[in-house]
Phi, psi and omega in degrees: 000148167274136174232100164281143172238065186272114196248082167355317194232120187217127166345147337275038133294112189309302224218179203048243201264350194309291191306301206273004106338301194299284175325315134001272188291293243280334203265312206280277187318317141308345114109183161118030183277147169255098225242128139228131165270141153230116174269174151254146195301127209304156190203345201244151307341322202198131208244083181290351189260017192071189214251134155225123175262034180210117170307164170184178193256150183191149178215131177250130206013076183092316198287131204248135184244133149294138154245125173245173190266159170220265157201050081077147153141139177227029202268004192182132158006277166347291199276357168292313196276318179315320187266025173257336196293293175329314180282343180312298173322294214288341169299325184273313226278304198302352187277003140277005176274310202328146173297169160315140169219175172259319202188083179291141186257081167299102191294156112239156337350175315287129202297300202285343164316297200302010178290292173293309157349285177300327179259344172303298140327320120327290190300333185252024078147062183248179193263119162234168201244122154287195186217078188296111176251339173234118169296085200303322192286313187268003150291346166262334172298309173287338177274349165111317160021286143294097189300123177319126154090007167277171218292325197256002168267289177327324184293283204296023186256310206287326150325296218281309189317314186287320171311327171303299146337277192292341162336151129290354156196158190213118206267114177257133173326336208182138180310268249302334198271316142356273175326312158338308183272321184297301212293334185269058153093335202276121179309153169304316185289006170279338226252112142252140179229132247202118187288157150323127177288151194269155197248327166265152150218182197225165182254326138229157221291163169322142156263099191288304169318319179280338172284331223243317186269028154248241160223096189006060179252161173232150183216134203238134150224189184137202165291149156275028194257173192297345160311304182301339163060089181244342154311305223270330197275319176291319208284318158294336203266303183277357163282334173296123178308307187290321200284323182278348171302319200290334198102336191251170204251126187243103181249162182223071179305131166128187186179152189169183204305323194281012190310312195285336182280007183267286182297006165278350181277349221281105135241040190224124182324311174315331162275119173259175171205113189257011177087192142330149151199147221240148169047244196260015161330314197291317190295319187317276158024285184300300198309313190269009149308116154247002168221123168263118183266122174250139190226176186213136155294142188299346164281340168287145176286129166302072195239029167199187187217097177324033168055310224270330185285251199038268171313270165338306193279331155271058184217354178079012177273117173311157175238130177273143154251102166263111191214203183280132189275346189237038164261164181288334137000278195241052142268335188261311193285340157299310204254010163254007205355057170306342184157233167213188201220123168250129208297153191275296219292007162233079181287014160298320177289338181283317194287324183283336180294294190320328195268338171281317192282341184307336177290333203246086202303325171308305159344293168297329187287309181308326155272345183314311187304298201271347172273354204259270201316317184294300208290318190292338173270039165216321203241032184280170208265304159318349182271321196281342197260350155310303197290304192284338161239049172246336141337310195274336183294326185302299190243031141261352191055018186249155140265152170293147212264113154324314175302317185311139222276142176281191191261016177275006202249186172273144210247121180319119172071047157290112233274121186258030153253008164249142185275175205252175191260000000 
């Protein structure tokens, strides 16, 4: 099949939705999917890459990428919906150059994308698929983005109702994001649901004994944002006593709005924040983990599934989750017995589980062990992209083409009015 893939977000963006697009495209196309991605010009955690006022072309490891431009800022409300509005335009603008496709695959995030999607699809009269990665409306609704029951969470609750609608199908993350859909309306038999792929993995799990007779550390990494209540989690980590008896070390790799109001809790060496690390920066990282934390504020609406568990389990890294004890979080980390689950609205339970298990080696190997196996049976990328094109085989009624090109050859009607890099 020919497959657009518009994904807001793309390699070589370290972290979120970027790796997981990328492991996508990359999984489709291994194959034999005739795979173009259209992005926006890389921007995320922070926007390091410079200014591009021009779509333009570029191809990464095999895959040929649109890039549009956008107007960048996450410093505020405003400058968020501006820069989704921007890349929305630029999207709207390129979208009679695009080639013939059988069946585009829409990310959200970008909310306001799905606009242009949805008429893109209509005018060529193809199928498109979302990719829910984020529930926007009730991530704005909870993060405040949006005053809960004002004129514009309202449009933009009445938008997502259509969008549900015009989909042909809608790939969800997590039972909890199912449940979501169902309750606003959406038939089941629309809804599939395809775990994340892990965007890093390992040939074997963490050696957990050897990291614990170096130095214990845990570590979260990702977005820095207001979900995560990653103060409450440095604050709790440096009043424990057993943790600091231990030596260990808490880093919080990665960056987003909430980094300085994180790194304003810190008063202890032990806590680090070394910032972002881009491509293979990240595995050493991953390798000298010995516990990966994922947190949630205790008040949040469940409207994503963190990237980063994933990631931990394929790498054999145990997991704390201080999250919602009935989140999907920790639905996966009870029944894949990856590690354990701490209530978000007591992080003290996250410092005291650390300081036990940090004791208890048997422990640890054993989610380590049982965390390796689940991801390799649930999030392997070849495993999602299998899954994601037996979706698009449903709902094109196509197959993959014996002709389709590998992924080294070139992709057929690739629009030579946008300029190239």
């Amino acid at each position: 099949m020919r497959v657009q893939l518009w994904s807001y977000n793309y390699d070589p963006e370290p972290q979120g939705i970027a790796p997981l697009s990328a492991m996508l495209a990359q999984g489709l196309q291994a194959l034999g999917h005739d795979v173009l991605v259209v992005a926006a010009h890389p921007h995320y955690p922070e926007p390091t890459w410079g200014v591009r006022l021009r779509p333009y072309r570029e191809r990464r490891d095999g895959i040929p990428i649109l890039r549009l431009p956008l107007w960048a800022g996450r410093d505020s409300s405003l400058a968020r919906i501006r820069q989704e509005l921007t890349f929305a335009a630029a999207q709207t603008a390129v979208t009679p150059l695009l080639p013939p496709t059988d069946v585009v695959i829409a990310v959200t995030p970008s909310f306001p994308a799905l606009g242009t999607a949805m008429a893109f699809a209509q005018a060529r009269r193809v199928p498109w698929v979302m990719w829910l990665q984020d529930i926007v409306t009730d991530g704005a609704a909870t993060t405040g983005e949006l005053r809960s029951g004002g004129p514009l969470l309202q449009a933009a609750r009445s938008f997502e109702r259509v969008t549900y609608r015009s989909a042909a199908s809608i790939i969800v993350i997590s039972e909890a994001f199912r449940q979501n859909l169902l309750a606003k309306g959406v038939p089941n038999d629309k809804i599939e649901r395809i775990f994340n792929p892990s965007s890093r993995h390992a040939d074997t799990p963490a050696d957990i004994p050897a990291l614990l007779d170096d130095t214990p550390r845990v570590l979260a990494m990702g977005n820095i944002g207001h979900s995560q209540g990653l103060g409450a989690m440095v604050e709790a980590f440096q009043d424990h006593a057993g943790l600091r008896e231990l030596g260990a070390e808490l880093v919080i790799a990665g960056s987003g709005v909430a980094a300085d109001d994180v790194r304003a809790k810190i008063t202890d060496p032990r806590v680090q924040m070394p910032g972002v690390f881009y491509g293979d920066e990240l595995t050493p990282v991953l390798r000298s983990a010995s516990i990966g934390l994922v947190s949630q504020r205790p008040d949040m609406t469940e409207f994503n599934l963190p990237s980063k568990l994933m990631n931990y389990m394929a790498f054999g890294i145990p997991v704390i989750a201080s999250v919602s004890p009935e989140s999907e979080t920790a639905r996966i980390v009870r029944e894949s017995g990856a590690g354990w689950v701490t209530d978000a609205a007591h992080p003290e339970q996250f410092a005291n589980v650390a300081a036990e298990v940090i004791r208890d080696r048997e422990a640890l190997e054993r989610a380590s062990q049982a965390g390796f196996r689940f991801a390799r049976e649930q999030f392997a990328p070849h495993s999602v992209a299998s899954r994601f094109s037996d979706v698009l085989a449903n709902v094109t009624g196509l197959a993959p083409r014996d002709d389709s090109p590998t992924m080294s050859g070139n992709v057929a009607g690739t629009p030579s009015a946008i300029p190239v890099t």
